[in-house]
VOGU-3710 file (C-alpha; in Angstrom, 3 decimals, decimal comma):
1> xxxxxxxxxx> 34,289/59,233/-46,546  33,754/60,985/-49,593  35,331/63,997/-48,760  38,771/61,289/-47,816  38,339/60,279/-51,205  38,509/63,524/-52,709  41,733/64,550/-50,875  43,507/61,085/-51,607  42,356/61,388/-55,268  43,768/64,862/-55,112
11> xxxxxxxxxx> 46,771/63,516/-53,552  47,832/60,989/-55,639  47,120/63,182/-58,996  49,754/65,318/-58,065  52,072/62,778/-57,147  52,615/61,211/-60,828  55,026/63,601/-61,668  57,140/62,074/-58,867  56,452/59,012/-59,973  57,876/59,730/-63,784
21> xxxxxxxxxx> 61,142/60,096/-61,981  63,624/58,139/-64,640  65,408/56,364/-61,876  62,635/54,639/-60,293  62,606/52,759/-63,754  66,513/51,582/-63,981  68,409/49,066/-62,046  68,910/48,267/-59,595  65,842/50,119/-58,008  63,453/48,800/-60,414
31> xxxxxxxxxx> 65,072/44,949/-59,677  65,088/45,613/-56,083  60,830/44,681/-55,831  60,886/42,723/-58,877  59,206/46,130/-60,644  59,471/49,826/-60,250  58,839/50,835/-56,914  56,249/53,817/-58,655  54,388/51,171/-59,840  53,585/49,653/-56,209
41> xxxxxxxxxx> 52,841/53,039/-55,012  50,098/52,922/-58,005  48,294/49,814/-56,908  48,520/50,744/-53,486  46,886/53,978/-53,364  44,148/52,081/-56,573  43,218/49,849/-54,175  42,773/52,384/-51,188  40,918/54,721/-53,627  39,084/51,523/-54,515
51> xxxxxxxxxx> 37,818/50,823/-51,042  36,629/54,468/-50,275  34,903/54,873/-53,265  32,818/51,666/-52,884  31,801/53,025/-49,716  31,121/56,442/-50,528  29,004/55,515/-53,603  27,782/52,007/-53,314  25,277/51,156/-56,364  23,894/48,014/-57,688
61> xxxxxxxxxx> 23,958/48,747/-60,983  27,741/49,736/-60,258  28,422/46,961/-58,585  26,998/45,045/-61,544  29,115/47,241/-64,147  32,085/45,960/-62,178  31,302/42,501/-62,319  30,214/41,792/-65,355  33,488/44,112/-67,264  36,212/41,870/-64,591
71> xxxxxxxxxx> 33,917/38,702/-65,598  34,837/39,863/-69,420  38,335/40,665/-68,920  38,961/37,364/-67,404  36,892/35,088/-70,410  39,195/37,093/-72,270  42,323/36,302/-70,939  41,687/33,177/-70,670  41,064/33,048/-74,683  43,953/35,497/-74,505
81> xxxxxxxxxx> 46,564/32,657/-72,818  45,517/29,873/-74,752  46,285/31,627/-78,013  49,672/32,994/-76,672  50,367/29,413/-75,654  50,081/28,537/-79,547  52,733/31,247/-80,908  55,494/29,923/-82,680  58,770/31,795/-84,136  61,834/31,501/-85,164
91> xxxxxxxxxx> 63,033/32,618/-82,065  63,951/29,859/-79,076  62,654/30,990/-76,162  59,285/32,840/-78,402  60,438/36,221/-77,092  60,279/34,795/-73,198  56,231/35,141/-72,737  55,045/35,260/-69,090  51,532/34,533/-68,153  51,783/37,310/-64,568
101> xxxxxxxxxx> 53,612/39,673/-66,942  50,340/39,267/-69,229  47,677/39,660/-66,110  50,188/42,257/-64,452  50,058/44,509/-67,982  46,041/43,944/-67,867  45,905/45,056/-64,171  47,647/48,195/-65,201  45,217/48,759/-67,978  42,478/48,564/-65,991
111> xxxxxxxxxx> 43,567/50,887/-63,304  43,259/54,620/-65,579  39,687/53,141/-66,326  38,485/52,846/-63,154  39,959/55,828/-62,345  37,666/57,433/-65,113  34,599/56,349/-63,213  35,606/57,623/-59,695  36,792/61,038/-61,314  33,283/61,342/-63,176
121> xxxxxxxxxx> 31,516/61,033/-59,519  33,037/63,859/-57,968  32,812/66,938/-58,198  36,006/69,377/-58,319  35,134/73,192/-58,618  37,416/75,547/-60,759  39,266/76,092/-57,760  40,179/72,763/-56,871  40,809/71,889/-60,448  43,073/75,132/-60,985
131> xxxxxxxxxx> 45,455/74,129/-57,677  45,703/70,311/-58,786  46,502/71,838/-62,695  48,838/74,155/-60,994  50,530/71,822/-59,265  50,926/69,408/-62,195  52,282/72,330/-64,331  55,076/73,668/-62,156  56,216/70,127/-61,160  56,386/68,681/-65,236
141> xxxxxxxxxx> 56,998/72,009/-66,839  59,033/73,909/-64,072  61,445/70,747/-63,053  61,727/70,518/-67,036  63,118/74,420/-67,636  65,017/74,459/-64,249  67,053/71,584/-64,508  67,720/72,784/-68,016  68,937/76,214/-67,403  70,970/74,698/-64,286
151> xxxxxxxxxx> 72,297/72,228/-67,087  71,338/69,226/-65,391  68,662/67,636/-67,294  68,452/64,285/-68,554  68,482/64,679/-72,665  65,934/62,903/-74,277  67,687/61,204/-76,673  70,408/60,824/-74,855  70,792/56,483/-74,139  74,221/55,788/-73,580
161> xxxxxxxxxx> 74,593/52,805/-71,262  77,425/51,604/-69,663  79,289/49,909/-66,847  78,586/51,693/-63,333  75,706/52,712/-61,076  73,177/54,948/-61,904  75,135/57,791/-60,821  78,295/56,736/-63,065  76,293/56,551/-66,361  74,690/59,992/-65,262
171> xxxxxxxxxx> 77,689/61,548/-66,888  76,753/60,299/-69,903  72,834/61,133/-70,212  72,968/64,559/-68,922  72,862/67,495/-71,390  75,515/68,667/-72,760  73,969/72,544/-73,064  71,181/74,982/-71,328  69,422/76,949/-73,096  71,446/79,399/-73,132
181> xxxxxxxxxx> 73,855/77,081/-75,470  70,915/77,728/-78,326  72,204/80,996/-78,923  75,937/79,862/-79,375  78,177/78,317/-82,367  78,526/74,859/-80,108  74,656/74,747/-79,831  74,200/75,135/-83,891  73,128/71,558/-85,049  73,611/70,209/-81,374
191> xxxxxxxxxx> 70,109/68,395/-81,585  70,422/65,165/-79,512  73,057/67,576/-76,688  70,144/69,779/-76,204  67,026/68,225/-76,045  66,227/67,829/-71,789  63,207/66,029/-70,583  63,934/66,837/-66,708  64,204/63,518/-64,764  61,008/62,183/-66,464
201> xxxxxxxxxx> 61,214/58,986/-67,736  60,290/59,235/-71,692  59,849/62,140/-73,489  57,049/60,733/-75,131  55,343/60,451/-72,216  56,627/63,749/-71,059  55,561/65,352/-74,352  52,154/63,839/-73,069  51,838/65,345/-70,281  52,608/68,902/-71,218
211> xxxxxxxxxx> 49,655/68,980/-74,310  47,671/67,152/-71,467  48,342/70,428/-69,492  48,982/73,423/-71,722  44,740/73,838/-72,680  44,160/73,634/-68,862  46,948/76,268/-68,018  45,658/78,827/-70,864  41,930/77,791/-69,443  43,045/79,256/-66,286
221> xxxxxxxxxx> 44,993/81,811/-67,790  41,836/83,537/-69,660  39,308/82,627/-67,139  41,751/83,701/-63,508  44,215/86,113/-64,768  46,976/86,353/-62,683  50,730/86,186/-62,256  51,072/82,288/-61,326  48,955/81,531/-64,482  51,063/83,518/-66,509
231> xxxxxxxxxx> 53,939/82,313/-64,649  53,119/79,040/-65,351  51,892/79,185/-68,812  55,499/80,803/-69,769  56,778/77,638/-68,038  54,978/74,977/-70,575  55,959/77,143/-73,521  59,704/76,702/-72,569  59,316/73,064/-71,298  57,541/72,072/-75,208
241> xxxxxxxxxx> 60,781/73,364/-76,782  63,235/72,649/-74,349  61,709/68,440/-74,818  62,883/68,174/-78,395  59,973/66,077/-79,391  58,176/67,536/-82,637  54,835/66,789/-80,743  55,486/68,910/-77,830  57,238/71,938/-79,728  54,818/72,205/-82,398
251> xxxxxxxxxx> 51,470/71,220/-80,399  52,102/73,813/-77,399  52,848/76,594/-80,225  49,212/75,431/-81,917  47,467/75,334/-78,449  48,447/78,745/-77,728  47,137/80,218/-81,161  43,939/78,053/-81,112  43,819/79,819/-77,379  43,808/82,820/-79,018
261> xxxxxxxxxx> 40,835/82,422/-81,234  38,819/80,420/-78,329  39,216/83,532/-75,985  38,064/86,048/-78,245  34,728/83,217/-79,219  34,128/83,425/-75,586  34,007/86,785/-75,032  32,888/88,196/-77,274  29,946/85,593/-79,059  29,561/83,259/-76,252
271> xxxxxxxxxx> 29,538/85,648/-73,859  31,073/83,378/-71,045  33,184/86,265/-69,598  34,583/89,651/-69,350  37,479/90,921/-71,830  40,348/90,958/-70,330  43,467/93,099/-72,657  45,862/91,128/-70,190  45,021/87,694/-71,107  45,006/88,283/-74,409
281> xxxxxxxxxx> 48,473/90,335/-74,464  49,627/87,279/-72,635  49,038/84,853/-74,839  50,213/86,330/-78,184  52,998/87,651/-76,463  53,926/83,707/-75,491  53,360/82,863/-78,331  55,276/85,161/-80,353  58,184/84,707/-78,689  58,100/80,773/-78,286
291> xxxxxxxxxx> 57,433/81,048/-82,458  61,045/83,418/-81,944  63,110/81,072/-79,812  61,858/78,080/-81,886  64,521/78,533/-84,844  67,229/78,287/-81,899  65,757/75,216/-79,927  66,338/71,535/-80,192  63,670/71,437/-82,647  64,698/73,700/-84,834
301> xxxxxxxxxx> 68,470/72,298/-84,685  67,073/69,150/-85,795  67,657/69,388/-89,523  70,797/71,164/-89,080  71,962/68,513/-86,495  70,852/65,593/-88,823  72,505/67,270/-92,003  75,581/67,204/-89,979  75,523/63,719/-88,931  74,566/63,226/-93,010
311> xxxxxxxxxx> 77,719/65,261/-94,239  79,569/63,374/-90,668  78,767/60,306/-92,470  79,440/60,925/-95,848  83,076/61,828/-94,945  83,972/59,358/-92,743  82,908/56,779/-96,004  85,194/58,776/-98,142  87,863/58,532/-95,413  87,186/54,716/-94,783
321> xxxxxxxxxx> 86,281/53,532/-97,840  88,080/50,819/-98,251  87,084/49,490/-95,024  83,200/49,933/-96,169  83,752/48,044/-99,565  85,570/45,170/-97,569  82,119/45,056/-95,063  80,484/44,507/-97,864  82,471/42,413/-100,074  83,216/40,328/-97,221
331> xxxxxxxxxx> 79,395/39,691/-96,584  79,243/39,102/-100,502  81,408/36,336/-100,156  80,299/34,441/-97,300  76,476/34,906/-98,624  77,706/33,255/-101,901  79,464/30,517/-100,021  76,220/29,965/-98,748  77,701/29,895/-94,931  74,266/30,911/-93,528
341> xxxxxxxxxx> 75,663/30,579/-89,719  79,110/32,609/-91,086  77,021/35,045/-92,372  74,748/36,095/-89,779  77,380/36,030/-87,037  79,057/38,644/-89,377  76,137/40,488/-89,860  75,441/41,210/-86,315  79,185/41,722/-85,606  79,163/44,508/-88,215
351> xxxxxxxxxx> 75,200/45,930/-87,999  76,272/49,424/-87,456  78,542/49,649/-90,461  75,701/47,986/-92,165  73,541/50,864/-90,903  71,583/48,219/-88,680  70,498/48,856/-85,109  72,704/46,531/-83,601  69,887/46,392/-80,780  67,607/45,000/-83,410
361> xxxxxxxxxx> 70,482/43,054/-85,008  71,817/41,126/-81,794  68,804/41,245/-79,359  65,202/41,745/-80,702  65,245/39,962/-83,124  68,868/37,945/-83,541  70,290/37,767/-87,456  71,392/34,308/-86,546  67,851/33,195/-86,109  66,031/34,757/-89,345
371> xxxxxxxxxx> 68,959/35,600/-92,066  66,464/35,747/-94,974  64,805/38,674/-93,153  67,401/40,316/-92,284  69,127/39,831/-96,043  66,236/41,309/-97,319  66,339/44,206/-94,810  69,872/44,919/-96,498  68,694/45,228/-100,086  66,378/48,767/-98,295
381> xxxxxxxxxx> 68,239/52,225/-98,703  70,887/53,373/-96,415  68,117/56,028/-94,915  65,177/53,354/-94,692  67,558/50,535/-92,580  68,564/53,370/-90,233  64,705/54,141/-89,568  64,061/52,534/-86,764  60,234/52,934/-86,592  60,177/51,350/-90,211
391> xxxxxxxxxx> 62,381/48,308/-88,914  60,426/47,464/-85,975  57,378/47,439/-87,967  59,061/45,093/-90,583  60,097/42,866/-87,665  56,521/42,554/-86,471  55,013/41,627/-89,362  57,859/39,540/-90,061  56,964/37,393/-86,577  53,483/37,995/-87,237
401> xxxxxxxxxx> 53,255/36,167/-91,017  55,783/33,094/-89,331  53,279/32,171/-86,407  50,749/32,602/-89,446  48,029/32,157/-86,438  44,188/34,537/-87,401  43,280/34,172/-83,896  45,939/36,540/-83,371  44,149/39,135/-84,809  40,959/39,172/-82,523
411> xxxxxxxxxx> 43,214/37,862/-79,268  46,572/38,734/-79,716  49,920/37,466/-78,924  51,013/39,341/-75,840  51,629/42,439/-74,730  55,356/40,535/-72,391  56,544/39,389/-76,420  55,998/42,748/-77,770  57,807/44,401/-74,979  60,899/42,013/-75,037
421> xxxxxxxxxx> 61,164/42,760/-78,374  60,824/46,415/-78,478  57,442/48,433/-78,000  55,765/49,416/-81,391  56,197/53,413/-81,407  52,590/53,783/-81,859  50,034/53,171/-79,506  46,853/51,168/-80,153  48,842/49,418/-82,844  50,680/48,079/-80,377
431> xxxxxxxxxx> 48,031/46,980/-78,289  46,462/45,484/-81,528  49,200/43,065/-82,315  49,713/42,593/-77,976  46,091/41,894/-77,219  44,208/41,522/-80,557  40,764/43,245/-81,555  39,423/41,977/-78,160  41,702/43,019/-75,637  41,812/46,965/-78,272
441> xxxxxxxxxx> 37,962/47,468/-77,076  38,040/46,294/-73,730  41,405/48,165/-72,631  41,928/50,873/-74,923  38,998/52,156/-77,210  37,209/53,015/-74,168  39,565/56,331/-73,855  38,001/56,944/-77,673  34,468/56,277/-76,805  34,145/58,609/-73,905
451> xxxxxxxxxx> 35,786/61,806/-75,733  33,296/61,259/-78,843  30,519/60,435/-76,938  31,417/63,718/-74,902  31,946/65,437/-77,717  28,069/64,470/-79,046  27,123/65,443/-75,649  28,120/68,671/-75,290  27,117/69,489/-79,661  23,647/68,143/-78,399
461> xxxxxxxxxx> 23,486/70,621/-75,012  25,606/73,405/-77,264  24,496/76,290/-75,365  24,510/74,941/-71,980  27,727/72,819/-72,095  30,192/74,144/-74,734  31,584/75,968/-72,614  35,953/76,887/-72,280  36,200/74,671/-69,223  34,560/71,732/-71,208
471> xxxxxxxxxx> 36,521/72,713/-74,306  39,527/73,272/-72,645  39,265/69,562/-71,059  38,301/68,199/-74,809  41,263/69,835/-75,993  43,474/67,998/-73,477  42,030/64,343/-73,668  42,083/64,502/-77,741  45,799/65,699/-78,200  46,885/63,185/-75,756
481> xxxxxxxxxx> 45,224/60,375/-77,596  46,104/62,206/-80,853  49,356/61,516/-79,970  49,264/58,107/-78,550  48,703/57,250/-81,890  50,878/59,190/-83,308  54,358/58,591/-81,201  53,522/56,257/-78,707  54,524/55,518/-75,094  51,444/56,901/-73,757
491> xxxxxxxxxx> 48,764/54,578/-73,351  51,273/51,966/-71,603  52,730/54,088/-69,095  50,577/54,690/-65,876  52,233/58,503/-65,844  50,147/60,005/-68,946  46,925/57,524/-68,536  46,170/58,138/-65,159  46,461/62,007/-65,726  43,988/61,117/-68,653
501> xxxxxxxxxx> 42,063/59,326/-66,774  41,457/62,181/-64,005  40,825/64,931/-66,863  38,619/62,510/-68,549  36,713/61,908/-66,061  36,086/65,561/-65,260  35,035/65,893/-69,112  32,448/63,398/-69,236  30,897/64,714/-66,263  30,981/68,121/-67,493
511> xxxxxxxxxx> 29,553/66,752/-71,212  26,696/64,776/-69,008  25,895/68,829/-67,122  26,577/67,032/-63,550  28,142/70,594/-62,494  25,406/72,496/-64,175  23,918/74,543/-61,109  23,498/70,906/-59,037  21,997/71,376/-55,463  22,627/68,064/-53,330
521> xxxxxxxxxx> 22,371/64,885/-54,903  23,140/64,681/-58,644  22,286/61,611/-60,216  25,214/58,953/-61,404  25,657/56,854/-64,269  24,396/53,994/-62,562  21,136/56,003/-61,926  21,696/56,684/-57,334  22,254/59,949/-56,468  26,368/60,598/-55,453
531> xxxxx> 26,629/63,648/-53,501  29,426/65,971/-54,566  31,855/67,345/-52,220  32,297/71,216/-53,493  35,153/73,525/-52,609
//
């Protein structure tokens, strides 16, 4: 049985790329079940993985870990309900809360934890770890650069609904120019054209995903020189600038240099290996020439692209000037009529000349339902109401200080309100307002605990267990929850957290020296011996 479990864990691992695919996500396929048909394919294999690993590691003190975390998790959403029973807004309807939506969101949680645990009781070899890394790499990285240079990428900024299938609006969400547009006059400033994510979903998430796999690509790189490492590490250098995101261009240039220096510590103080001129040439020269193509990418169109929009902008006031100063002189007048229902109807009507997100305006959070925020909003700067981070903050606090309710803090209002209003680009914040303090340490702060507890444990063991494998995986774990925090859509989307999950598991068992010359049974965290299935 345990050796099942090891090639269904393996299995579904490399299937989450798959499961990224943006379509699965859209209607109608995603309205077909009720929910995206990835997301059954999750729970399914969870709950087969789930049955195998009980019997291939049965434990009382497991078992009892089990029971008394679901026996938590359910005081707590019990607490959790009756508080989001109590909300109140301004908004009919209180931003449609759903008690299954709530336990649904909490099942998904739960599922990258438990993963953690099954991961951390079995052993995969470098071998097995390299294929499943290899795997992961050319299916996120090489879909990412192929589809680009055949020009038929889904850009990641690129949102432009309309009427038809999924195939109609296609037309509209593909790039508009390979890479090989970088080097050309109509790629100059063509930021939000050129930016491709593959067929991933978000590029958040996908921007996850490749700083979850670059350190495990150069690990393999140093340590198993060969052509399909260098193959593949050329791959995620192209994929972080093809993305666009500022988190995957920048990161994958930093992991490559802080490669650099952890190679030569290796080598030549630790000791771990042999010197290799190869690796070494390969990563500088990687690295030198993604620090090259960078002034040509999507990234480093960005400022050029939005000083055109700026200048864009600027003209087209000059040009329709008149029409701006009636806008506004309009909204003047009907504010001093004091017409509140006049005036917010207007307001919505004409959000985009008022440099509102008409999203916001209309369907988050309605002007007709809160004009004094919204007035308020309009006395910001031109470049502060068009930030849309900023103004989905302000919103939340906004509904936050109206349902004036403390309890929110430790139990939250729910996770279903926050995402019919619009997901807080920053994870663990958004968890904080979704779930409160509570439902933060139970379903999130775990992820933190493990990677500084392995982090003490491997410091404490220095010699024995900082080694580049262990490092490698540290790496990994801490720029992914780096940033989580820092651009969100990671630690709510099953994609990035269950890769997490499986390389955080392997670090904490690495940190605890399971793999450190074990002969039959190792002991487990709940103190029975487990034993490991090698390659």
């Amino acid at each position: 049985m345990a050796s099942k479990l090891k090639k269904t864990l393996i299995l579904f691992i490399i299937l989450q790329p798959f499961l990224d695919i943006f379509w699965l996500y859209q209607p109608p396929i995603s309205n077909f079940l009720g929910m995206s048909p990835a997301t059954i394919i999750r729970i399914l294999f969870i709950a087969v993985i789930g049955v195998m690993f009980l019997i291939a590691d049965s434990s009382k003190k497991l078992n009892l870990f089990f029971g008394a975390y679901i026996a938590l998790l359910l005081v707590y959403f019990v607490f959790h309900q009756w508080n989001a029973g109590q909300f109140n807004s301004l908004v009919p309807g209180n931003f449609a809360y759903s008690t299954f939506g709530e336990l649904f969101y909490i099942v998904r949680m739960v599922m990258p934890l438990f993963m953690i645990i099954v991961v951390y009781r079995t052993e995969f070899s470098d071998s097995t770890l390299e294929t499943i890394v290899s795997w992961l790499s050319g299916l996120t990285a090489g879909s990412i650069v192929v589809s680009n240079v055949l020009g038929i990428s889904l850009g990641s900024y690129l949102h432009q609904w309309g009427k038809g299938n999924i195939f109609e609006q296609y037309s509209r969400q593909h790039i508009t120019g390979s890479i090989f547009s970088w080097f050309t006059a109509s790629g100059r400033g063509n930021y939000y054209g050129l930016a491709s994510k593959g067929f991933f979903n978000h590029a958040n998430t996908v921007s996850a995903m490749l700083l979850m796999l670059t350190p495990l690509v150069l690990y393999f790189l140093c340590t198993h020189f060969n052509v399909k490492n260098v193959i593949l590490a050329s791959l995620q250098a192209l994929a972080g600038l093809e993305l666009g995101t500022k988190a995957a261009a920048y990161g994958t240039i930093a992991i490559f240099g802080l490669f650099v220096v952890l190679y030569l510590y290796f080598v030549f103080i630790a000791k771990e290996f042999r010197f290799r001129v190869a690796s070494i040439v390969s990563l500088l020269a990687i690295m030198l020439v993604m620090v090259g193509l960078f002034h040509f990418s999507p990234n480093g169109n960005r400022q050029v692209s939005e000083e055109q929009t700026a200048d864009i902008a600027a003209n087209l006031d000059k040009d329709s000037q008149k029409d701006q100063e009636n806008v506004y002189h309009h909204l003047k007048v009907l504010t001093k009529r004091g017409n509140d229902k006049k005036t917010a109807k207007y307001i919505e009507k004409h959000a985009a000349e008022l440099a509102l997100n008409p999203e916001f305006a209309t369907k988050s959070y309605p002007v007709h339902n809160d004009l004094k925020f919204w007035q308020g909003i309009l006395k910001w700067p031109v470049w502060e109401r068009m930030n849309y981070r900023s103004l989905q903050n302000a919103i939340w606090k906004r509904v936050a200080s109206i349902n004036g309710n403390s309890k929110d803090k430790v139990l939250g209002f729910g996770y279903t309100r926050l995402s019919n209003m619009g997901l807080i680009e920053r994870d663990f914040v958004s968890q904080y307002y979704a779930m409160g303090i509570v439902g933060l340490i139970l379903l999130v702060l775990p992820y933190v605990g493990i990677l500084i507890w392995a982090a003490l444990m491997i410091l404490m063991h220095f010699r024995r267990r900082f080694t580049m494998r262990n490092v490698a995986l540290g790496v990994s774990c801490g720029l992914t929850l780096g940033l989580s925090l820092y651009a969100g859509y990671v630690m709510d989307y099953l994609t990035a957290t269950l890769l997490l999950a499986f390389f955080m598991g392997q670090l904490l068992r690495g940190a605890m020296g399971k793999d450190e010359k074990t002969y039959g049974a190792s002991n487990t965290l709940a103190g029975g011996p487990f034993y490991s299935i090698k390659h």
